[in-house]
C-alpha positions as CSV (number, residue, x, y, z in Angstrom):
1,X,0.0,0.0,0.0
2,X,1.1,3.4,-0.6
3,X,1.6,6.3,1.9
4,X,-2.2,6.7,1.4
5,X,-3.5,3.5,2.2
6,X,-4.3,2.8,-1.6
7,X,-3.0,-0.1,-3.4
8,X,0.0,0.1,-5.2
9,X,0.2,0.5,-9.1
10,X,2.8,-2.7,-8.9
11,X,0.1,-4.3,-6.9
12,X,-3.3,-3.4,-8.9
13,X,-1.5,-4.8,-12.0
14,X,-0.6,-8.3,-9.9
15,X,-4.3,-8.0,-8.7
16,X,-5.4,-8.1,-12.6
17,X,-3.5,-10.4,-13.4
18,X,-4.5,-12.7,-10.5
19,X,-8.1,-12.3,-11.3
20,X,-7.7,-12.9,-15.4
21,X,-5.8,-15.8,-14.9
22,X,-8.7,-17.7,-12.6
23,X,-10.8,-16.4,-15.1
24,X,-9.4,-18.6,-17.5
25,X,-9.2,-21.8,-15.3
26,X,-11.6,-24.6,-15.6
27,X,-14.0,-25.8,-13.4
28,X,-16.3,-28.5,-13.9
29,X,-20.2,-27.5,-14.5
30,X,-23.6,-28.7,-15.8
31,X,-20.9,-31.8,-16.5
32,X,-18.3,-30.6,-18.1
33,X,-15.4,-28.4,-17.6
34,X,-15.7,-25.0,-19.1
35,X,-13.8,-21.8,-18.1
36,X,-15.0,-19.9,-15.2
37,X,-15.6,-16.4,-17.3
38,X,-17.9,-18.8,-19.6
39,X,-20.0,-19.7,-16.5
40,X,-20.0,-16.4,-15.2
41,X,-21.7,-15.8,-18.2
42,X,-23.8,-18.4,-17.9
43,X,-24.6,-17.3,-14.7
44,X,-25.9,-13.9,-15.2
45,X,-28.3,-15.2,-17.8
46,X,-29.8,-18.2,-15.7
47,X,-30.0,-15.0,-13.3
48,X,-31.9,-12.9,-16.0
49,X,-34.6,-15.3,-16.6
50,X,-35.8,-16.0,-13.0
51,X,-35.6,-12.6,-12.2
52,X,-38.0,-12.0,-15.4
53,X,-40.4,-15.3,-13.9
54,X,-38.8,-17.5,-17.1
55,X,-36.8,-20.0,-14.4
56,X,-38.6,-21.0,-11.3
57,X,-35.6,-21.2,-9.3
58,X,-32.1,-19.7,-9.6
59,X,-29.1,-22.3,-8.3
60,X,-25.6,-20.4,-7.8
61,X,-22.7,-21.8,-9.0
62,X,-20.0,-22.4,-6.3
63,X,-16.6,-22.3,-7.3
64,X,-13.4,-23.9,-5.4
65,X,-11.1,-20.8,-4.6
């Protein structure tokens, strides 16, 4: 952290680079492995149709960290 208390620049570019790689790491779903920004995807549209009554129930995806 800097002087401020606000994260480095060396440290927000680690940060990204941390999250964009996980992004790109598999995890097994629905049965097969697909990468986690796919099911993030697929996640904010199983979201969009219950919240528009489509889906009667909306079932998170829980990732391993």
């Amino acid at each position: 952290m800097d002087e401020e208390g606000r994260l480095t620049l060396a440290t927000r570019k680690t940060l990204a680079e941390k999250v964009l790689a996980r992004q790109e790491g598999t995890e097994r779903y629905e049965g097969k492995k697909h990468t986690l920004k796919a099911i993030l995807a697929s996640q904010a549209g199983h979201i969009a149709t219950f919240v528009r009554g489509e889906r009667p129930a909306y079932e998170p995806f829980l990732a391993r960290w």
